[in-house]
C-alpha positions as CSV (number, residue, x, y, z in Angstrom):
1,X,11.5,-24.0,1.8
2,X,14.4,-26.2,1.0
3,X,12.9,-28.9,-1.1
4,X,12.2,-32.5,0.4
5,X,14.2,-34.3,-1.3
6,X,17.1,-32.6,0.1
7,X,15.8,-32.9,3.5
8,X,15.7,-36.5,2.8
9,X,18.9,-37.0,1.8
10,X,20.3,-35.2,4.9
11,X,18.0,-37.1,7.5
12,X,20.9,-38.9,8.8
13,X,23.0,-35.9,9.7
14,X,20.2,-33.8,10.3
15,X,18.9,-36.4,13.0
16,X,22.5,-37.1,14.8
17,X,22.1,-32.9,15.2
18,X,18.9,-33.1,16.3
19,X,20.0,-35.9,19.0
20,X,22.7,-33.4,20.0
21,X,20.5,-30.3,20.4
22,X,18.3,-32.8,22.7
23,X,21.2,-34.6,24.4
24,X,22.2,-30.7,25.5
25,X,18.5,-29.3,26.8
26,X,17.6,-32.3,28.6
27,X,19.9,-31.9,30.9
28,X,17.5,-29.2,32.2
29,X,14.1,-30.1,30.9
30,X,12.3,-27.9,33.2
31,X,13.8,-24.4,32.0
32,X,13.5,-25.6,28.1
33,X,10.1,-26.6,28.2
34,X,8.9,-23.4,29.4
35,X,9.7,-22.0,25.8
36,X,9.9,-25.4,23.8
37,X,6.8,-24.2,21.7
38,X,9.2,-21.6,20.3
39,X,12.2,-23.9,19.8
40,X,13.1,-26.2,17.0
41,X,9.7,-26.4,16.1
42,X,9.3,-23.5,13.8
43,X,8.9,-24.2,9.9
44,X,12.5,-23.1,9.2
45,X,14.0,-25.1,12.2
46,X,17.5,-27.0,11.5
47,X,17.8,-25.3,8.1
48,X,20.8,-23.7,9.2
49,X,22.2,-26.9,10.2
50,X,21.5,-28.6,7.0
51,X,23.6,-25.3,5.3
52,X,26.4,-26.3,7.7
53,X,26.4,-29.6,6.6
54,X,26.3,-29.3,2.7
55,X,28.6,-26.6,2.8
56,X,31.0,-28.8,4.8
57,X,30.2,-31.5,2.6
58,X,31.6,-29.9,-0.5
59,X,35.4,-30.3,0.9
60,X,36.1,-32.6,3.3
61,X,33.7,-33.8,5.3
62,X,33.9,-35.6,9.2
63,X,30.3,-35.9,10.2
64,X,30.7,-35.9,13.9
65,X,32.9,-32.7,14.2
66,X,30.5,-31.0,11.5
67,X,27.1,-32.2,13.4
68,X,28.6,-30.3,16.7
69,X,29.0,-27.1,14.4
70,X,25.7,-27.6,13.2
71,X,24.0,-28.2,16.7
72,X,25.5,-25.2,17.5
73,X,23.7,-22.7,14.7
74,X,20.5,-24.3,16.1
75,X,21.1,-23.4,19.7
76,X,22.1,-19.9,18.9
77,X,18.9,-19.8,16.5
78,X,16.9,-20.7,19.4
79,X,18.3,-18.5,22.1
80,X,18.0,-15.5,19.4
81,X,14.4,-16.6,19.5
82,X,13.7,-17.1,22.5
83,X,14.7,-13.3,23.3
84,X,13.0,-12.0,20.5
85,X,9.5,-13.8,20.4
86,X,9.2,-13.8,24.1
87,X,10.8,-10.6,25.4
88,X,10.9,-8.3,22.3
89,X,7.8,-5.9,22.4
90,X,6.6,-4.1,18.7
91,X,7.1,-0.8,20.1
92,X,11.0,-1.2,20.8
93,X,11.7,-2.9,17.8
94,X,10.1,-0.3,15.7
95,X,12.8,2.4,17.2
96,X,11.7,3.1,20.5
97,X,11.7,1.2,24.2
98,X,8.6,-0.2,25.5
99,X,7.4,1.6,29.0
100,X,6.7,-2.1,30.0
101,X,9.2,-3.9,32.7
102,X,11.0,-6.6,31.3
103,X,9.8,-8.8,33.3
104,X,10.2,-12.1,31.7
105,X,13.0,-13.2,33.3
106,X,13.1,-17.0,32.8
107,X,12.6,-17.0,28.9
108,X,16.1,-14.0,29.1
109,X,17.6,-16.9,31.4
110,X,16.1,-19.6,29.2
111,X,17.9,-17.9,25.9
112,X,21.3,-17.6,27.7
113,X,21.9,-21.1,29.0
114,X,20.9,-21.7,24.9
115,X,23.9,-19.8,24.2
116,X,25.8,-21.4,26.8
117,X,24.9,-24.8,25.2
118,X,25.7,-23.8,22.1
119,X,29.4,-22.4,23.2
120,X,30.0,-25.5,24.6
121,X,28.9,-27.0,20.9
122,X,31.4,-24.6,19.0
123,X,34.4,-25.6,21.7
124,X,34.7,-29.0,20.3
125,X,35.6,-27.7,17.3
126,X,39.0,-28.5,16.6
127,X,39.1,-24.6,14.5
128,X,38.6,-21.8,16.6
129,X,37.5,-19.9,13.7
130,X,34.1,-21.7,13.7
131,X,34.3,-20.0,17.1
132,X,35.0,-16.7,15.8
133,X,32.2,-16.5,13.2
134,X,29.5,-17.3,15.5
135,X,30.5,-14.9,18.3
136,X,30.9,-12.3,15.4
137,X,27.1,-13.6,14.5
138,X,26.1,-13.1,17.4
139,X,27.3,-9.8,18.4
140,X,25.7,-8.6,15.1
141,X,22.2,-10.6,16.1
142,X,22.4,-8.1,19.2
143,X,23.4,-4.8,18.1
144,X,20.4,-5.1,15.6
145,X,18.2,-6.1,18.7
146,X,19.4,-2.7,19.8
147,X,18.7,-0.5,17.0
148,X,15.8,-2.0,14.7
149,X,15.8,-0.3,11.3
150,X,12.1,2.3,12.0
151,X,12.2,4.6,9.1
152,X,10.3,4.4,5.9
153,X,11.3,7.5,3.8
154,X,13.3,8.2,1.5
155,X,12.8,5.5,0.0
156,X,16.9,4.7,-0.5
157,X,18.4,5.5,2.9
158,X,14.7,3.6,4.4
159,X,16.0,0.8,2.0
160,X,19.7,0.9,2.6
161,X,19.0,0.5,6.5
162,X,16.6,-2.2,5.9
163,X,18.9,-4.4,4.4
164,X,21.7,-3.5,6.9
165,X,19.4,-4.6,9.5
166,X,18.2,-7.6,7.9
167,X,21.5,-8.8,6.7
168,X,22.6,-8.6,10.8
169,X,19.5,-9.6,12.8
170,X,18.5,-12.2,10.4
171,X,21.2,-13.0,7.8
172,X,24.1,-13.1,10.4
173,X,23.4,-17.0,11.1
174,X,22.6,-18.0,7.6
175,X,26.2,-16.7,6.2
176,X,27.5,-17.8,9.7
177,X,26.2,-21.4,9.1
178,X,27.9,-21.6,5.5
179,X,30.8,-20.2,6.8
180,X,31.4,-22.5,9.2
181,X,30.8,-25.6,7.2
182,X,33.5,-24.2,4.7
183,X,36.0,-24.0,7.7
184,X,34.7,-27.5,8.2
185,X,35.5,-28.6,4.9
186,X,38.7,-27.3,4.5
187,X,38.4,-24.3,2.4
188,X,40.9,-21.4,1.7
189,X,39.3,-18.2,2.9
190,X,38.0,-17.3,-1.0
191,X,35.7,-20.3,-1.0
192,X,34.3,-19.6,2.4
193,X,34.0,-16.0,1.8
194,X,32.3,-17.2,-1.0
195,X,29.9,-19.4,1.0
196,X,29.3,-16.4,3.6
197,X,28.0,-14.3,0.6
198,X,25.5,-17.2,-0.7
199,X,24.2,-17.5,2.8
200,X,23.8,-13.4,3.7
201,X,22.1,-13.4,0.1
202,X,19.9,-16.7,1.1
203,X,19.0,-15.6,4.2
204,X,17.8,-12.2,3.3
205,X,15.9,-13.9,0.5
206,X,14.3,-16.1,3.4
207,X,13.3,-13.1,5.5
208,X,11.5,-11.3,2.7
209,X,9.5,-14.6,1.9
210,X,8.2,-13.8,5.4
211,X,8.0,-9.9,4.9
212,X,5.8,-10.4,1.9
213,X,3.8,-13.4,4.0
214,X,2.7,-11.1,6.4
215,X,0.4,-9.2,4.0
216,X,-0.1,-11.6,1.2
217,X,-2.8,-13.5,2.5
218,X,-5.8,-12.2,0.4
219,X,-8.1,-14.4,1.6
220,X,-7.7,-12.9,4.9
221,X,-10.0,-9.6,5.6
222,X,-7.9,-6.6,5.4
223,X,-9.0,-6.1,9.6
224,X,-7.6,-9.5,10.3
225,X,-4.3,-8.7,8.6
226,X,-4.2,-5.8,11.0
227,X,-3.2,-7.3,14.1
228,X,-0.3,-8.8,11.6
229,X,0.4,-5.3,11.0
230,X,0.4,-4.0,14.5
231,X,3.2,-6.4,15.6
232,X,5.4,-5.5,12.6
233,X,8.7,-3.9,12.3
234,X,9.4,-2.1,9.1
235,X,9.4,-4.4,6.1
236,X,10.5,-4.6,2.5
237,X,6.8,-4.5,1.3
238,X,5.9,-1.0,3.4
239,X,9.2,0.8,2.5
240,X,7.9,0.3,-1.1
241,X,4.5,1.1,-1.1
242,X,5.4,4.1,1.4
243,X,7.4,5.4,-2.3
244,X,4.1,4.9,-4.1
245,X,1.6,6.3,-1.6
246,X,1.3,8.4,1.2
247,X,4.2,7.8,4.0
248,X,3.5,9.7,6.7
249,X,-0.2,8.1,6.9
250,X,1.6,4.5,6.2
251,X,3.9,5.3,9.3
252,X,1.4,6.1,11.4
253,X,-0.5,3.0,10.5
254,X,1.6,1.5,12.3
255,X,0.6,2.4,15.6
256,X,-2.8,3.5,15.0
257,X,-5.8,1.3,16.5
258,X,-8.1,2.9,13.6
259,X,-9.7,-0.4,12.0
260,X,-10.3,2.0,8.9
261,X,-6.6,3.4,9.2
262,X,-5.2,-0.2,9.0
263,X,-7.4,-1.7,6.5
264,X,-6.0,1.0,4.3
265,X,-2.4,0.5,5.2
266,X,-3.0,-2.9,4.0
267,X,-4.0,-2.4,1.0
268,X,-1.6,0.0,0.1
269,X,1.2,-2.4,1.0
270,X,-0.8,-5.3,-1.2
271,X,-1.2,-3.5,-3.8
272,X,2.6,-1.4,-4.0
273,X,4.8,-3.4,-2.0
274,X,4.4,-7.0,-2.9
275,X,5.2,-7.4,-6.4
276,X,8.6,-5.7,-6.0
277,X,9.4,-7.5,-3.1
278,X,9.4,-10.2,-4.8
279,X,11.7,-9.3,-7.6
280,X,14.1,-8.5,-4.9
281,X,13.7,-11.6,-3.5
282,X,14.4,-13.3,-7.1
283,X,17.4,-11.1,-7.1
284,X,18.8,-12.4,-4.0
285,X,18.8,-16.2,-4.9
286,X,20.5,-15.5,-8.2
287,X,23.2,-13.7,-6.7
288,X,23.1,-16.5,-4.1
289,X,23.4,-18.6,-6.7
290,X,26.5,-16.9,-8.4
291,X,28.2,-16.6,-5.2
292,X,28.7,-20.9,-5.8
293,X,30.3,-20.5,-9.4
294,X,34.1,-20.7,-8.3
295,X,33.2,-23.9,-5.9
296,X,34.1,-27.3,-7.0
297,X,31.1,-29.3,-8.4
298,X,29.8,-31.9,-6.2
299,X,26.2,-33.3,-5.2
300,X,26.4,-30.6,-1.7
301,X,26.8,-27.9,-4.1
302,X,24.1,-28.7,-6.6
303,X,21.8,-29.2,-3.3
304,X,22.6,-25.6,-2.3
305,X,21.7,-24.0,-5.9
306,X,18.5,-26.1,-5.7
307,X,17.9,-24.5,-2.4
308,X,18.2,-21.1,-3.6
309,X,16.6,-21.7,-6.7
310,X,13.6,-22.9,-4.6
311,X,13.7,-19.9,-2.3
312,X,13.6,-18.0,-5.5
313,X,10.9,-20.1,-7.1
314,X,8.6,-19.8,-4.3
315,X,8.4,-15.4,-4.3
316,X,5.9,-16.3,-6.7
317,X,2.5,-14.2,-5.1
318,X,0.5,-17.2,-5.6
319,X,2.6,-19.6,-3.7
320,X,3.6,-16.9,-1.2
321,X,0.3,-16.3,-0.5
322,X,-0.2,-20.0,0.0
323,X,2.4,-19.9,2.3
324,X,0.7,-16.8,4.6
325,X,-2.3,-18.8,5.7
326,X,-0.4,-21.7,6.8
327,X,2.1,-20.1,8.2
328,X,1.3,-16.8,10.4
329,X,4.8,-16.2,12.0
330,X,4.8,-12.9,13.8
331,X,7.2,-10.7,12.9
């Protein structure tokens, strides 16, 4: 979702990261490629490097310190990950723990030595706050693992704990990332609080994008967008239609195997959920946007209001939904 152009103009940062990230996991190619279909591959991969690096290009900026600050986002992205896509199970993350072993002990090994590499990234950072924003990312990235948002009803407190756990299992990295470019670029703690609260806002904004994807497919048969629903946490677009429709037979939708069941939960969440979703979405980007008005102008900053304002742009259903059949990232 952040516009070409922009990508373009950072190719040369972006790919002296990218060579880091590589540099770092090919010194044990055997344990990363067992996951490498998970990592840096993904349709949002190095965005959180690119927000390191405009954000640290708004003060002063010394590409080869910033590029190890930004390899590190993208190695704790991928051990977060790696944990989550290969070891999390729907049932836990919905409130309750799996009966199933955790068995998969090489992608749990695989996603700490990515967080070993990427401490080894933040160390050679001549702040140690970069150091303390990502462990304090990180520590919320896990205590959300722990205790995943489940309820539905009513529809504020299901709301309020729904963007609590988004902000920390999926937000945490974006505000992190911008954060830690500020620090980067030399800026007094109102500026990079400031950048912290457009990246929380921007990276909630990007989460519902994929909250509304999951169901906004229409092309797709209600019965196909089932299995979708069966591997979901609770989302943005169910909390809402739960306030419209029934609840208690949306919650257990969730766990049913009753093709009649889920084809109605579907629709219910299509038709009740989507549309508002969206307008929180828009929401987010402008105060993501406002979050920037106190920063000094410069090209970096214009880049990152473009970026939100494309985020924003692109909650339209239409292009949403354009979005959902090409890209079918579990949740």
């Amino acid at each position: 979702m952040i516009p070409s152009s922009i990508l373009s103009k950072l190719a040369t940062e972006l790919g002296y990261v990218q060579n880091i990230v590589r540099q770092r996991t090919a010194q044990r190619t055997a344990i990363i490629q067992v996951v490498e279909t998970h990592l840096f591959a993904t349709e949002d991969a190095y965005v959180r490097a690119a927000l390191v690096i405009l954000a640290a290009q708004m003060g002063t900026y010394h590409p080869e310190s910033v590029a190890h600050v930004a390899a590190a986002v993208e190695l704790i992205h991928a051990a977060t990950r790696t944990h989550d896509v290969l070891v999390d199970a729907a049932a836990r993350r919905r409130g309750f723990l799996s009966d199933e072993p955790w068995s998969h002990g090489i992608p749990l090994m695989v996603g700490d030595y990515l967080f070993a590499l990427a401490s080894g990234e933040m160390a050679l950072s001549p702040d140690r706050r970069v150091i303390d924003v990502y462990a304090e990312a990180v520590m919320q990235i896990s205590a959300s693992a722990l205790a995943p948002a489940s309820t539905l009803v009513p529809f504020d407190e299901a709301r309020r704990a729904h963007y609590d756990h988004m902000t920390d299992a999926h937000a945490s990295l974006f505000r992190a990332a911008c954060r830690t470019g500020a620090i980067c670029g030399g800026f007094g703690e109102k500026h990079i609080d400031d950048l912290g609260r457009f990246g929380a806002a921007l990276g909630c904004a990007w989460r519902l994008i994929d909250e509304v994807s999951l169901f906004a497919d229409m092309a797709m048969e209600a019965p196909a967008a089932a299995v979708r629903l069966g591997m979901a946490t609770v989302t943005l677009p169910m909390i809402f239609a739960a306030a419209q429709s029934d609840s208690e037979r949306l919650a257990a939708a969730l766990d049913t195997t009753d093709p009649a069941e889920q084809t109605w939960a579907i629709n219910e969440v299509r038709c009740h959920g989507i549309a508002p979703t969206c307008h929180e979405i828009l929401r987010l980007t402008d105060y993501a946007q406002k979050a920037l008005s106190d920063l000094p102008q410069s090209q970096a900053c214009d880049d990152l209001l473009t970026i939100a304002q494309a985020i924003g742009q692109s909650s339209h259903p239409d292009l949403i939904q354009q979005r959902s059949v090409h890209h079918h990232d579990s949740l």
